[in-house]
C-alpha positions in Angstrom: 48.0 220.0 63.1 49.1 216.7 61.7 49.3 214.0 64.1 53.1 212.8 63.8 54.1 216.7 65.4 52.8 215.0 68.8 54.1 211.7 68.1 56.6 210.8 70.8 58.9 209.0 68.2 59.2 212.0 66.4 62.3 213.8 67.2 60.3 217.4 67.0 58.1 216.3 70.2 57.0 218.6 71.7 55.6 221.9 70.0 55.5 224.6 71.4 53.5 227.6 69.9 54.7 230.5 70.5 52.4 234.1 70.1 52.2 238.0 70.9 49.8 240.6 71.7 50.4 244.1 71.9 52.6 245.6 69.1 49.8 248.1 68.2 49.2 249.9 71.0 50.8 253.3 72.4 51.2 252.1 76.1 52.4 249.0 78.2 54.7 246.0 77.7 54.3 243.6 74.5 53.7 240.0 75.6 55.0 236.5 74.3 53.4 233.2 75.2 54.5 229.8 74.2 52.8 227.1 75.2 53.0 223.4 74.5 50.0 221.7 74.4 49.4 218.1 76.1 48.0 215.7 73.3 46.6 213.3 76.4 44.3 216.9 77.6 43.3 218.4 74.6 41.9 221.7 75.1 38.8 222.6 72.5 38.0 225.7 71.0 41.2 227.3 70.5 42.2 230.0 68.4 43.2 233.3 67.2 42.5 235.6 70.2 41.0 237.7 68.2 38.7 236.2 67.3 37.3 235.0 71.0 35.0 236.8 73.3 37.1 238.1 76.3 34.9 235.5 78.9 35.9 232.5 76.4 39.3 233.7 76.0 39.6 233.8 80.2 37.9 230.7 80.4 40.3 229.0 77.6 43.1 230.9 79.4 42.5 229.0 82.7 42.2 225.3 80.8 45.3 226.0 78.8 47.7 226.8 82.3 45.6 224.0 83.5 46.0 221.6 80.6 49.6 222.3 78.8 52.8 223.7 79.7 53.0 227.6 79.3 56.1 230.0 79.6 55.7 234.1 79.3 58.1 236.5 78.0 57.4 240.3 78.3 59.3 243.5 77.1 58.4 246.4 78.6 58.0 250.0 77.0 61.1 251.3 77.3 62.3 247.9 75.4 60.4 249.0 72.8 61.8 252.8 72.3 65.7 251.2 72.8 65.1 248.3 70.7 62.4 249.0 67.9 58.5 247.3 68.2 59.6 244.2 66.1 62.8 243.7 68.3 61.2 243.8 71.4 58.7 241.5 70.5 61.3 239.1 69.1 63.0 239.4 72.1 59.6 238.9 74.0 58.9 235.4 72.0 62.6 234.2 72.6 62.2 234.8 76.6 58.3 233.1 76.3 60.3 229.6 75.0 63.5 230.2 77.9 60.3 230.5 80.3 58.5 227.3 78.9 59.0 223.8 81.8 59.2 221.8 79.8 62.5 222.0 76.5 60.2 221.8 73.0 61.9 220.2 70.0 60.5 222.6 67.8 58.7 226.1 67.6 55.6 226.9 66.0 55.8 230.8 65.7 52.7 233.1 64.5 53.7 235.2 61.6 56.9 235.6 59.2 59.9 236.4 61.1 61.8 233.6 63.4 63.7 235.4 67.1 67.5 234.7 67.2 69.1 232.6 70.3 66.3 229.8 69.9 66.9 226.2 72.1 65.7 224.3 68.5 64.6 224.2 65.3 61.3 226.7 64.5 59.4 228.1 62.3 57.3 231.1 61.1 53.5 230.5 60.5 51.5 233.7 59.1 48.5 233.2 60.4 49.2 230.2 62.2 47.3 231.7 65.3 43.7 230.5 63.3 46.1 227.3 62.0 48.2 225.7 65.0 46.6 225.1 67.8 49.7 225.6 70.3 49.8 228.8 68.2 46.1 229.5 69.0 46.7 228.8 72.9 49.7 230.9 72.5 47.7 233.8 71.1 45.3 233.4 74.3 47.7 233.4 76.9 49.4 236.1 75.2 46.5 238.7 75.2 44.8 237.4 78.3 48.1 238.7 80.2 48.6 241.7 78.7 45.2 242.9 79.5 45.4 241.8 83.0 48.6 243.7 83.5 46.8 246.7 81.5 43.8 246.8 84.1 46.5 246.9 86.8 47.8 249.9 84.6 44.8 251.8 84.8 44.6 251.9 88.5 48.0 253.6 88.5 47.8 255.5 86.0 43.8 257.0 86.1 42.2 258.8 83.5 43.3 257.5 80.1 41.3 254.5 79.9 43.2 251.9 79.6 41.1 249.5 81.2 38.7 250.1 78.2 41.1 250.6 75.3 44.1 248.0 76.7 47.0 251.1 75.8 45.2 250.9 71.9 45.4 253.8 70.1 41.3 254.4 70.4 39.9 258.2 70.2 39.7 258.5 74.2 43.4 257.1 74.3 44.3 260.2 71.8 42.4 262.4 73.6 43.5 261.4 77.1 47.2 261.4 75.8 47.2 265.1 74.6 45.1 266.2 77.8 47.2 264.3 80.6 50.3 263.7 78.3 52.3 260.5 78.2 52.8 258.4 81.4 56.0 256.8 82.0 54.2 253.6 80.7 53.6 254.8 77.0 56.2 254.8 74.2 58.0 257.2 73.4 59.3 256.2 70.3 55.8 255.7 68.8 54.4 259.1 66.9 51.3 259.8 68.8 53.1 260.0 72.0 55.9 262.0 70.5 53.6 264.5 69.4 51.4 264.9 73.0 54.7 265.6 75.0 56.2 267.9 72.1 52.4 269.5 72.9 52.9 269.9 76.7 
């Protein structure tokens, strides 16, 4: 990222990056994260989540809430079956800035679409996750929540394994599905989960 972005002179200070996880799967809540990064306590190794072991993307997890300012914006699943996946997560990212501490001056956001109702000027990356730091840290925060609150799923709803598969659309998630049939924490609107309740 070039160095005038975190120049205090420049009327764009700060950046925020702003990043989602979870419009793939079948079950639970799609997560924002924004996150504006402290140029004084750089935080190394960041990244497309992805691309991170789960220990390195918990460890980076703790540095980033430790190092940078973070806000979190989640819509849950019946979001997504009212509003459509892309909405949801647009209205997701635009809730992850209103969380943020600290007011950015402009948003870095992780593919090709920009949310509505944003406090500044932004602008889509594709691929920025691997390209933007903030983005990267975004990305972390982003999937390091939504698994947590996916383990905390599995202990209430048991048997479809989504401490394993995260709500993913996996072969034991299919199988699971059409056996036990949806839980009120799938969605509805997606195919798969259609199909298992037209089944029961």
């Amino acid at each position: 990222m070039s160095a005038d972005l975190f120049s205090t002179s420049s009327d764009k200070f700060p950046i925020a990056g702003v990043d989602e996880a979870g419009r793939g799967p079948l079950a639970g809540p799609v997560v924002a994260a924004a996150v504006i990064l402290d140029p004084a306590r750089p935080v190394a190794g960041l990244g497309d989540s992805k691309a991170i072991s789960e220990k390195r993307r918990t460890a980076l997890a703790l540095q980033i809430r430790q190092f940078a300012w973070v806000g979190v914006g989640i819509a849950e699943p019946e979001e997504i079956d009212r509003l459509n996946i892309l909405q949801a997560t647009m209205t997701a990212m635009a809730r992850a800035v209103r969380n943020l501490p600290l007011m950015p001056g402009h948003i870095l956001i992780d593919g090709n679409r920009v949310p509505e109702g944003l406090p500044c000027s932004a602008e889509a990356i594709i691929k920025g996750d691997a390209s933007e730091a903030a983005i990267g840290a975004a990305s972390i925060i982003a999937k390091t929540v939504r698994d947590d609150l996916m383990l905390r799923a599995a202990l209430r709803f048991p048997g479809y394994g989504f401490e394993a598969h995260k709500g993913y659309p996996s072969s034991l998630h299919r199988n699971a599905l059409i056996t036990l049939g949806p839980c009120p924490i799938h969605r509805f609107s997606y195919a798969p989960v259609r199909a298992a309740l037209e089944k029961r």
